[in-house]
FIKOL-423850 format. One record per residue (C-alpha): residue number from 1; residue in one letter; x, y, z. Coordinates in nm, 4 decimals, padded with zeros to 6 digits, always signed. Each point is the difference from the previous one (the first is absolute). Example, Ala and Ser with C-alpha at 12.3 -4.5 7.8 and 13.67 -1.06 7.14 Angstrom:
REM FIKOL-423850
1:A:+01.2300:-00.4500:+00.7800
2:S:+00.1370:+00.3440:-00.0660
This chain:
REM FIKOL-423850
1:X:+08.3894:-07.2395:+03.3792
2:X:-00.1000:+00.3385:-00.1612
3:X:-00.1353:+00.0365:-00.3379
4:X:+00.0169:-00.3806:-00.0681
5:X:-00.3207:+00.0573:-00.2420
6:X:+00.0971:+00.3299:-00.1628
7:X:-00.1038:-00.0292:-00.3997
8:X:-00.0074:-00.3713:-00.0099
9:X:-00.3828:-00.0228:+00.0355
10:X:-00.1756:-00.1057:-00.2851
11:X:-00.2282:+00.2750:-00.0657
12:X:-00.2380:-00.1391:-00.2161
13:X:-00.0574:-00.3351:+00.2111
14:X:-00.0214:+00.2491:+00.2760
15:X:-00.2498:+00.2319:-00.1456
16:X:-00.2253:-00.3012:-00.1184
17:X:+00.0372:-00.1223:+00.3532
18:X:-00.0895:+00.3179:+00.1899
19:X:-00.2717:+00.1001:-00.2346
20:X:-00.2239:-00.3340:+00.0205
21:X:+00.0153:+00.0078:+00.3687
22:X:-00.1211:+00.3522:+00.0358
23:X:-00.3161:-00.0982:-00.2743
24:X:-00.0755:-00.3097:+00.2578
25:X:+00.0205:+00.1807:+00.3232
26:X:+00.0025:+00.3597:+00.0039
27:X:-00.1789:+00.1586:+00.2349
28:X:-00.3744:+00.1358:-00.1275
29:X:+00.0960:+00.3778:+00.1252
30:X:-00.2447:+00.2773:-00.1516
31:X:+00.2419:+00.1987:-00.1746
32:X:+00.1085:-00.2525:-00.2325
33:X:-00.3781:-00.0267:-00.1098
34:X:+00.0220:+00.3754:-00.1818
35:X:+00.3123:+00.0051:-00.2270
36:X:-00.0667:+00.3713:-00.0878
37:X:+00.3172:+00.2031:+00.1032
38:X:-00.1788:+00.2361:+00.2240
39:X:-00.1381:-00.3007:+00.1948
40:X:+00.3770:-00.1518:+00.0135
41:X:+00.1457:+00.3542:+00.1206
42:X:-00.2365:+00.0307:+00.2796
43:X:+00.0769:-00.4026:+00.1726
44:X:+00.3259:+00.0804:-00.0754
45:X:+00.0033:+00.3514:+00.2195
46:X:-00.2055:-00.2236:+00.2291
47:X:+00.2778:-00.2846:+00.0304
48:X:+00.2538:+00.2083:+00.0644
49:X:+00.1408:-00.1184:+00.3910
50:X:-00.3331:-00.1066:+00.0443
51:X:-00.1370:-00.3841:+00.0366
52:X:-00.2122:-00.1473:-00.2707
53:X:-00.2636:-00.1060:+00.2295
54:X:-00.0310:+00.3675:+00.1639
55:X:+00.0058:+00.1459:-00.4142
56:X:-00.2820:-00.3015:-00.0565
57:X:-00.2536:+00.2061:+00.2077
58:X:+00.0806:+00.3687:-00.1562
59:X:+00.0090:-00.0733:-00.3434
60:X:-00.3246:-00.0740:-00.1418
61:X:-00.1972:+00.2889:+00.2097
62:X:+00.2735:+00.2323:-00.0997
63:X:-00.0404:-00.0645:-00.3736
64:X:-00.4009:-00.0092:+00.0633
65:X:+00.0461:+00.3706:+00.1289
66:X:+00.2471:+00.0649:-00.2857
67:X:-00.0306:-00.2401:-00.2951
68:X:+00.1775:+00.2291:-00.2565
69:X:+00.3384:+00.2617:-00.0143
70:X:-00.2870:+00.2372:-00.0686
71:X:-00.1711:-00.0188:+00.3359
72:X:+00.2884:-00.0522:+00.2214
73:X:+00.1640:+00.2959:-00.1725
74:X:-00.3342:+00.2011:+00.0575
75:X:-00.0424:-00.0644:+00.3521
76:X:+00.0711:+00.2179:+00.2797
77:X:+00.3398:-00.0988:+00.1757
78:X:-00.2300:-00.0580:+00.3587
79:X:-00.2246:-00.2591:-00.1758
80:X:+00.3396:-00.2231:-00.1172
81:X:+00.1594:+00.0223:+00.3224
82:X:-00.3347:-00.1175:+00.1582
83:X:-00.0280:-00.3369:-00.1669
84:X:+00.3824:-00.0152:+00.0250
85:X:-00.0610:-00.0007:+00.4119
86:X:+00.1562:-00.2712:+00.1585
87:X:+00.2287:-00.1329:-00.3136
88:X:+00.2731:+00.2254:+00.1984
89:X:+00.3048:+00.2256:-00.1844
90:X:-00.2284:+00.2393:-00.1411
91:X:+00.2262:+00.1675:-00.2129
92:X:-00.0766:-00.2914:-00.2790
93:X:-00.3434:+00.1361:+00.0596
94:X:+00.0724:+00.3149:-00.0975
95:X:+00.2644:-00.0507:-00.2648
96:X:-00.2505:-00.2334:-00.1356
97:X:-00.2520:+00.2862:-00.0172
98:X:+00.2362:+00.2819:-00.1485
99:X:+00.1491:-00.2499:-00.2542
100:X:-00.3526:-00.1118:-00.1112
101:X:-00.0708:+00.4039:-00.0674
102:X:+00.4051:+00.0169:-00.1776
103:X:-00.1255:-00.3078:-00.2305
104:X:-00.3618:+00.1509:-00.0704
105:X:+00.1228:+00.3303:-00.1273
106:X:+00.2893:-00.1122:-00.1817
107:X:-00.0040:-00.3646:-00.1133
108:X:-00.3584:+00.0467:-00.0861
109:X:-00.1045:-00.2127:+00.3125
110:X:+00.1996:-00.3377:-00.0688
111:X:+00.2886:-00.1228:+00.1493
112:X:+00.3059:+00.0795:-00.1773
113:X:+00.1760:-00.3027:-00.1797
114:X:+00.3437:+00.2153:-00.0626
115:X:+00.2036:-00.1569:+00.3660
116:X:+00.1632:+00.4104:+00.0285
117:X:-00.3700:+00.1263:-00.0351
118:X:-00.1249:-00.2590:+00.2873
119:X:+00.2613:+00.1165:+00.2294
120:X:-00.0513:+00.3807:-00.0643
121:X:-00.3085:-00.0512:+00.2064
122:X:-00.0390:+00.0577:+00.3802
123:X:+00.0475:-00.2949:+00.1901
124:X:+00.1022:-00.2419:-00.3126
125:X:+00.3654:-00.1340:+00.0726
126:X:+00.1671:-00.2200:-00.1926
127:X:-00.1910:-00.3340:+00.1884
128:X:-00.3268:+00.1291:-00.0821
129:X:+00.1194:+00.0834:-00.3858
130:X:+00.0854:-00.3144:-00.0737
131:X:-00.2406:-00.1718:+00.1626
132:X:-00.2711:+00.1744:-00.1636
133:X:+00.1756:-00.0370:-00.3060
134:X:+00.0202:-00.3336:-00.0234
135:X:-00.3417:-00.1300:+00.1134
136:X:-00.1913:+00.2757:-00.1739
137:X:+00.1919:+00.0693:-00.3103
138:X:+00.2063:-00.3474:-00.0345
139:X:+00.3265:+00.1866:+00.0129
140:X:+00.3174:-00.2098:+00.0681
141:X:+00.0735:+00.1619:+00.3144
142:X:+00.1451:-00.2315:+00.2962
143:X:-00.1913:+00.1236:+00.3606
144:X:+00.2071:-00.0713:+00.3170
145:X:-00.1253:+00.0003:+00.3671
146:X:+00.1184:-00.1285:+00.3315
147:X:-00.1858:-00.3670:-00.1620
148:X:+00.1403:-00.0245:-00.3230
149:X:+00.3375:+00.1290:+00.1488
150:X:-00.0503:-00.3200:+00.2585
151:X:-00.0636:-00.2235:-00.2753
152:X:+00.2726:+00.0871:-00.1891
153:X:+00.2702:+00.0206:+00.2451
154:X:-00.0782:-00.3648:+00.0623
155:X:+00.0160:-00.0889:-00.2822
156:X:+00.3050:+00.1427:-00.0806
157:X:+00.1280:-00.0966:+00.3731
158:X:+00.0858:+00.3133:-00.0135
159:X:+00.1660:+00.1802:+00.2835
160:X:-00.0706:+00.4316:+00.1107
161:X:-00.3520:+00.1554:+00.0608
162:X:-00.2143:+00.1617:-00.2363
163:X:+00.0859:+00.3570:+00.2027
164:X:+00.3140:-00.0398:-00.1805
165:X:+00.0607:+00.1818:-00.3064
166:X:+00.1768:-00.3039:-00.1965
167:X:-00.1721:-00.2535:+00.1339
168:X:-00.3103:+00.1402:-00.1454
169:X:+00.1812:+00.0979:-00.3580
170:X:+00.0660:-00.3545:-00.0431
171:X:-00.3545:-00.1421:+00.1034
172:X:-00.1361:+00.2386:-00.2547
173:X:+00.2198:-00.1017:-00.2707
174:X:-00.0635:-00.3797:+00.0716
175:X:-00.3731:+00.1203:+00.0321
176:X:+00.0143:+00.1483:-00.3312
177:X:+00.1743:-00.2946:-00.1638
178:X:-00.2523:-00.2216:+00.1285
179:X:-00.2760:+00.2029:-00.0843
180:X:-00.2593:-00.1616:-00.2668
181:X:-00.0746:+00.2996:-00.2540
182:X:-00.3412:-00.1608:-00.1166
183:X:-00.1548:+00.0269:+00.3124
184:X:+00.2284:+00.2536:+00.2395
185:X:-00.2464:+00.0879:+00.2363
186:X:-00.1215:-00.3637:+00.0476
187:X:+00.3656:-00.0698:+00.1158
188:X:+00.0417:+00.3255:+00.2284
189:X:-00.3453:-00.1460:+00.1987
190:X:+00.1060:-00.3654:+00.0097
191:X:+00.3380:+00.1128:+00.1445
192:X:-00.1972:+00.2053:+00.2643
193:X:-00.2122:-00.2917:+00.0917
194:X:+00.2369:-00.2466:+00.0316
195:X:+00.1757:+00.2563:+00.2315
196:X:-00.3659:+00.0389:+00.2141
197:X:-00.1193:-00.3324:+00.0279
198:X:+00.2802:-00.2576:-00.0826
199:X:+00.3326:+00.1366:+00.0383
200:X:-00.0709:+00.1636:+00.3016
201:X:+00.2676:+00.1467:+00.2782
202:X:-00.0203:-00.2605:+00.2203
203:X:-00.0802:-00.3623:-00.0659
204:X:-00.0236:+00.0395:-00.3368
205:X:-00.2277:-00.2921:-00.1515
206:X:+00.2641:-00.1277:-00.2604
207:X:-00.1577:-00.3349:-00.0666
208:X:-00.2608:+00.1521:-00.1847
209:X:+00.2165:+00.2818:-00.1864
210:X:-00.0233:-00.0642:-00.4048
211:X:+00.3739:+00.1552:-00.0050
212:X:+00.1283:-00.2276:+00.2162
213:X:+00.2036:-00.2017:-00.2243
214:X:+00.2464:+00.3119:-00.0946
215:X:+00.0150:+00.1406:+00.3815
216:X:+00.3722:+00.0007:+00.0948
217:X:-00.1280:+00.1137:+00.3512
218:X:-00.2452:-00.2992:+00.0490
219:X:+00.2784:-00.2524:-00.1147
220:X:+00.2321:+00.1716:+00.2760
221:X:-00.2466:-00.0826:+00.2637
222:X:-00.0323:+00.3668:+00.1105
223:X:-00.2094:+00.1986:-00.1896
224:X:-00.1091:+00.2449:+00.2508
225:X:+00.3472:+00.0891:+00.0426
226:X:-00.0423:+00.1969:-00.3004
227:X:-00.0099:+00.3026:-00.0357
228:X:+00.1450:+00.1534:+00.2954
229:X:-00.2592:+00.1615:+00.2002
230:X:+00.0088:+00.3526:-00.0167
231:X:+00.0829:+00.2480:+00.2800
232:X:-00.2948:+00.1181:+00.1619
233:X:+00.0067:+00.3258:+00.1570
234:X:-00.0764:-00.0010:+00.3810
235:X:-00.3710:+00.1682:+00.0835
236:X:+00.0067:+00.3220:+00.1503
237:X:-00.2154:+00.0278:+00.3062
238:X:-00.2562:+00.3304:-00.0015
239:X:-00.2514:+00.1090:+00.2339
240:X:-00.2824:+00.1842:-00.1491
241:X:-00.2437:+00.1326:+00.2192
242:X:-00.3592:+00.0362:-00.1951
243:X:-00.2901:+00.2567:+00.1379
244:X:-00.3671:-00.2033:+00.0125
245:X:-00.2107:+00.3394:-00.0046
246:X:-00.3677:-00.0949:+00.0377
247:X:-00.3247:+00.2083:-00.1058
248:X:-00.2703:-00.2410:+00.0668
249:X:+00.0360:-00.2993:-00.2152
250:X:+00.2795:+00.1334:-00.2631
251:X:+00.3455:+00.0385:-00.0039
252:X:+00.2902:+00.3014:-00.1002
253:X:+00.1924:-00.1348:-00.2461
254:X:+00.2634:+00.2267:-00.1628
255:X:+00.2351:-00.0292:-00.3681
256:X:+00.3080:-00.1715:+00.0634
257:X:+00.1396:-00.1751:+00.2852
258:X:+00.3436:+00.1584:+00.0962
259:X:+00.3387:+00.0369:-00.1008
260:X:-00.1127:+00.0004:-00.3529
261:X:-00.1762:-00.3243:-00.0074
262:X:-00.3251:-00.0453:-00.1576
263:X:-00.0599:+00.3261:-00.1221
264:X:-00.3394:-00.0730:-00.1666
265:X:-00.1772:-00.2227:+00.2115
266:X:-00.1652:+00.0875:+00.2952
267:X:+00.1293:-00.0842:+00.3469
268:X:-00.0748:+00.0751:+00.3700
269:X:+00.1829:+00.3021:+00.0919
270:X:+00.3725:-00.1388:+00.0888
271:X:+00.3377:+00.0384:+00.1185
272:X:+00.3723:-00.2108:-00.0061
273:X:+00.2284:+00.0345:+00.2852
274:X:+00.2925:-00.2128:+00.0548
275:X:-00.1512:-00.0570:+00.3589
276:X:-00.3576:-00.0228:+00.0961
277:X:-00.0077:+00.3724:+00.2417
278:X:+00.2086:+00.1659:-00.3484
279:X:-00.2808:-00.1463:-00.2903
280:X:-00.2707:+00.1619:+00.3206
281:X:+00.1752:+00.3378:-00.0160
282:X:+00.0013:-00.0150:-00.3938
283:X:-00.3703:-00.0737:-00.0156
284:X:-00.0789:+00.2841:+00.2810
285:X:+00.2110:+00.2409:-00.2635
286:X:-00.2318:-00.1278:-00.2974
287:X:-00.3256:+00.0251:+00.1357
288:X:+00.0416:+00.3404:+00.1473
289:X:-00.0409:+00.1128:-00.3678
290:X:-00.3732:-00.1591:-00.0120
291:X:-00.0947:+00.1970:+00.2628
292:X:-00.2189:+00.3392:-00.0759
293:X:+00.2377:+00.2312:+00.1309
294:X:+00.2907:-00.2044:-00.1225
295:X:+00.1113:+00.0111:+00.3889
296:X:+00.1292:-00.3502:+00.2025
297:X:-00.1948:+00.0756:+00.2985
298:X:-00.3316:-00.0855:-00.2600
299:X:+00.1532:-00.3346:-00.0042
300:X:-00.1009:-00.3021:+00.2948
301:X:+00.1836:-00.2853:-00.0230
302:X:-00.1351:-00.3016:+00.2481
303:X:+00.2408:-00.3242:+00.0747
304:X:-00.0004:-00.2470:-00.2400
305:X:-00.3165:-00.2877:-00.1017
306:X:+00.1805:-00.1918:-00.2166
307:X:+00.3073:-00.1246:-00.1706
308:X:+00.0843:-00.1506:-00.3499
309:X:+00.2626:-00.1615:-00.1721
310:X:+00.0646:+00.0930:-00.3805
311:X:+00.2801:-00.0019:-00.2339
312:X:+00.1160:+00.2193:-00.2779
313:X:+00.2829:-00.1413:-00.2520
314:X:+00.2743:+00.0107:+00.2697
315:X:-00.2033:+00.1697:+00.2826
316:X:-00.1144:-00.2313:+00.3102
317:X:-00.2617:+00.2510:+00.1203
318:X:-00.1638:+00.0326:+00.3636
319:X:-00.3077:+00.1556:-00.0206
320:X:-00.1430:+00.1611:+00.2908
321:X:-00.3821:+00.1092:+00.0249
322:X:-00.0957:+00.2954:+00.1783
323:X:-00.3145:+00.1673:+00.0599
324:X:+00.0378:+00.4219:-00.1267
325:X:-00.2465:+00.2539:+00.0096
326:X:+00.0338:+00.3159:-00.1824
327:X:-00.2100:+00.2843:+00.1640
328:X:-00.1234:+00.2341:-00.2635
329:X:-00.0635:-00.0646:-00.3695
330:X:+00.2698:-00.1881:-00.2052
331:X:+00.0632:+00.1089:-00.3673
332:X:-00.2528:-00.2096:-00.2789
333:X:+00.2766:+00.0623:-00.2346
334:X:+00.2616:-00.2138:+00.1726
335:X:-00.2572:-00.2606:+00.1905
336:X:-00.2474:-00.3012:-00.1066
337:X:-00.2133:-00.1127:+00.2096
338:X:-00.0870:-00.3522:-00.0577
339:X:-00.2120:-00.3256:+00.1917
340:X:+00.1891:-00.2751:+00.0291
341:X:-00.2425:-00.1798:-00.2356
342:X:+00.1614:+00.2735:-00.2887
343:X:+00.3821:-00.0499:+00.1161
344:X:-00.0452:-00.3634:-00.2322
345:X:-00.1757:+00.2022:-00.2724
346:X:+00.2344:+00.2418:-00.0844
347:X:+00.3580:+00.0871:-00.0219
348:X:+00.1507:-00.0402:+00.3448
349:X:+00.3242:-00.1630:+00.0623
350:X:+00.0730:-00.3752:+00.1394
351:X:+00.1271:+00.1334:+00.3232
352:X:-00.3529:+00.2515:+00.0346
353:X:-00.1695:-00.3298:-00.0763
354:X:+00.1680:-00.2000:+00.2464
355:X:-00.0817:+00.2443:+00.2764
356:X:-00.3285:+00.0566:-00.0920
357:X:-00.0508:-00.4099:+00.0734
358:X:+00.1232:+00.0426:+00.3508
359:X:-00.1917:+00.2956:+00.1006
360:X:-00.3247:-00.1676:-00.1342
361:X:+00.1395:-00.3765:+00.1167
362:X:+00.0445:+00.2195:+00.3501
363:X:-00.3053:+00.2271:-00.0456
């Protein structure tokens, strides 16, 4: 039955309910140890489509290298993507970085607490305004995600998917109504948690849920039929084929990866083909420009070493390794040369990561 909870939750009851259970069992995570809104911004940027356990490790040596707006809006772009390595979508990193340098200059290096200020800045949608709103400046703003979404179309029993336009206008106005105003961001992070570690997907641990009693999808006996799941979009299958050039113990590693992706870190040389031979053509076309003379016969491409597996939002990626040599001098201004003892020190991609494991794992 659809929307057999819709308004008729007690909010207060609710609120009181919610609230004690996230004092007794939230999880001791190292953001919620700072309250200043800087702090809150960053593990916010940080959570975005990325697990809690995988932000756990980032965090604290990220706010060690940059514990105020000052510094991270003072230091160079290369330095920020560095410790950012391995958190993936770098574009946070870098909207991070140019809204830090928006919010130095004009909001005289704090947050903003107007919600049309916070989303003037690069990378701050309406999630992140509210969120940040709430925890750091106690604002009554309701935060929804793919867990409090989950919780709440349970509750509700309520039928759609949160990719649907209504169905997500009416979990945010239920949100809001439910909202407690004395403690807002409290409520946003209780909702969350309940989505992470009680209300999960599957086999959702209901016995032990403190909202139990008003769950119209619990008393149903199906609660993970709600809310529908929502389409996924089928992975695309690439080849990329990457170029291992060698001068003694260090590696070439070029900006950007290709097709646009990446464009700050630093990557093997690469190419995408829809088939293995096309991404091999590609990467023959891109490295003749590395060459001295700029000319493909500079260019000696051996069979492939290696192959890796990686995947980029929607991309199912085939990496194959192969061994190039460039005769002649390749252009400092385009190339870094780096050991694969540097590649974890500085700002290198997942995927240049990855292959630098199974070159030394087949070193």
């Amino acid at each position: 039955m659809a929307q057999s909870n819709y308004g008729s939750i007690p909010s207060e009851a609710f609120r009181r309910a919610l609230l004690a259970w996230f004092r007794k069992h939230a999880r001791a995570v190292p953001w919620r140890k700072n309250h200043s809104p800087y702090a809150i911004w960053v593990s916010e940027v940080m959570l975005q489509q990325t697990q809690v356990a995988t932000v756990i490790r980032y965090y604290p040596s990220f706010l060690r290298a940059f514990p105020s707006l000052k510094q991270l809006a003072r230091a160079p772009l290369e330095r920020v993507l560095k410790l950012w390595s391995g958190l993936g979508y770098y574009r946070r990193a870098r909207n991070l970085h140019a809204a830090a340098r928006v919010v130095f200059l004009k909001f005289a290096g704090r947050f903003p607490a107007d919600y049309y200020q916070a989303r003037s800045l690069p990378g701050v949608g309406d999630y992140t305004a509210r969120a940040i709103l709430s925890i750091a400046y106690r604002q009554p703003f309701a935060v929804m995600d793919g867990n409090v979404a989950r919780v709440l179309a349970r509750l509700e029993a309520r039928e759609g998917s949160i990719n649907q336009p209504r169905f997500r206008l009416d979990v945010g106005r239920e949100l809001q109504r439910l909202l407690s105003r004395r403690q807002p961001g409290n409520f946003n992070q209780a909702l969350m948690e309940l989505g992470q570690t009680v209300c999960l997907p599957r086999a959702p641990r209901c016995t032990v849920c403190p909202i139990q009693k008003w769950c119209a999808g619990y008393r149903l006996k199906k609660p993970e039929a709600y809310p529908a799941p929502r389409p996924r979009r089928a992975a695309e299958l690439h080849y990329l084929a990457a170029a291992i050039i060698r001068r003694k113990s260090r590696f070439a590693l070029i900006r950007g990866l290709d097709g646009g992706l990446l464009p700050d870190m630093w990557n093997f040389p690469a190419a995408f083909g829809r088939t293995r031979a096309a991404a091999l053509h590609h990467l023959k076309e891109k490295l003749s420009g590395l060459g001295a003379s700029g000319l493909a016969d500079t260019v000696e491409i051996r069979p492939p070493i290696a192959k890796v597996r990686h995947s980029i939002t929607h991309r199912s990626i085939r990496v194959h390794l192969y061994p190039v040599e460039i005769h002649g001098n390749m252009s400092s201004n385009s190339v870094k040369w780096l050991t694969a003892g540097r590649l974890g020190r500085s700002a290198v991609s997942q995927l240049a990561r990855k292959i630098s494991a199974t070159l030394e794992a087949g070193a």
